[in-house]
N, C-alpha and C positions, 0 to 999 in steps of 0.2 A: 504494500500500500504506500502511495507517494504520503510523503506528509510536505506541506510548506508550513517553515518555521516563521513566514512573516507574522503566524497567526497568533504566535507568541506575546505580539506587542500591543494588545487587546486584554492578556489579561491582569488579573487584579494580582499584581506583585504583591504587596504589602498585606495583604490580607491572606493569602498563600503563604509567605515564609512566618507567619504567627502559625497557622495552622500545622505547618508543617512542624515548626518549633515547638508547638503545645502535646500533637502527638509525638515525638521523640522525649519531650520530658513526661509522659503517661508512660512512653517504653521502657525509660531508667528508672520509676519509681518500680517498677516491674522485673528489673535486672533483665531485661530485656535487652538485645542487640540495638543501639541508634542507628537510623536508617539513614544514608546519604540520601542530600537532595538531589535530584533528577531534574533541573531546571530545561532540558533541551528535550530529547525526545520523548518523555513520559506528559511533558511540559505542553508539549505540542498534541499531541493524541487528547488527551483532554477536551481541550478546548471544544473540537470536534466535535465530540460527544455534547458537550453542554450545548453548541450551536444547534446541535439537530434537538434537545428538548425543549430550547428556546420556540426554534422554526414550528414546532408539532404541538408545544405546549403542553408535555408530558414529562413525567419522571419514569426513566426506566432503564435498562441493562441493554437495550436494543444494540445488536452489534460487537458486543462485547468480542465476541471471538475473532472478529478483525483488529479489533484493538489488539487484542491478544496474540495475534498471531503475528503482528505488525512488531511488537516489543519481543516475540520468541525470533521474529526472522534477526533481531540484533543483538540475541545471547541471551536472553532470560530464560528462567528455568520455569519457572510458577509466577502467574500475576494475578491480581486480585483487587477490587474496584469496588469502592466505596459511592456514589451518591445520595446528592441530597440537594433542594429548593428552601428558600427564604429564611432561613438564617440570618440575622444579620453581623453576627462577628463571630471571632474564632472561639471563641469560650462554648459559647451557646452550642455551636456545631460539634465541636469535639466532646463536648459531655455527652449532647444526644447520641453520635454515634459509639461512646463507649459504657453509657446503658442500654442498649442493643445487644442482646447477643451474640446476635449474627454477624452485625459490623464491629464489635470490639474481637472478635475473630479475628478478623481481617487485619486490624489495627493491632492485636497481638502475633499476628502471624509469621511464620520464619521467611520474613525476607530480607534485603540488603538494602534498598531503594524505596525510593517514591518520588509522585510527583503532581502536585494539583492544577485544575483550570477553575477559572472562576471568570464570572461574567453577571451584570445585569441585565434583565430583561426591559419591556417597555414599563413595565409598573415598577423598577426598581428593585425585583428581586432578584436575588443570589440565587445562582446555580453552581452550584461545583460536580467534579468527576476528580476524583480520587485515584492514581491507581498505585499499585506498589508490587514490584518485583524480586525476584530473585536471580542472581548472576551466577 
């Protein structure tokens, strides 16, 4: 899958390296592995995803295994993907998905990496795609 990285410069930096930052301090309080940031091509795959829930106005997993297969075609072993809509900061978001089951899973999971998008829609909500790998 082509990715273009202009797509990068769209998203919400600063809100992405809190998030990013808040789950790696959930992983140490865990004795957990801290996960390197993936700011380029986990960075870019993202976005994508968030764009097509924006364009359809859904929250979903749609695709995933192109994602997937797009981050295995460049050495990942395991990836695993987080979403979520209107949040507004990274506190808020990172609690909800680590009383989740299912998403502090993911969030405890043995991988190396990750990498988030984030974007507003026209009402101003937050979309993110989460994802996180293993090398």
């Amino acid at each position: 899958m082509e990715i273009d990285l202009n797509i990068l410069e769209r998203n919400d930096w600063e809100l992405s390296l809190k998030i990013l930052g808040e789950i790696n301090s959930y992983r140490e309080q865990k004795n957990l592995t801290v996960l390197n940031k993936d700011t380029l091509f986990v960075s870019a795959y993202a976005p994508r995803h968030y764009d097509y829930m924006i364009e359809n106005n859904v929250i979903n997993h749609d695709f995933f295994f192109i994602r997937k297969q797009g981050l295995t075609n460049l050495g990942t072993k395991t990836v695993g993907e987080i979403i979520a809509y209107g949040y507004p900061n990274s506190s808020s978001i990172v609690s909800a998905w680590i009383l989740s089951d299912s998403h502090r899973k993911i969030v405890e999971g043995d991988y190396t990496h990750f990498g988030i998008g984030i974007a507003k829609d026209n009402l101003n909500r937050n979309y993110y795609t989460l994802l996180f790998y293993k090398k």
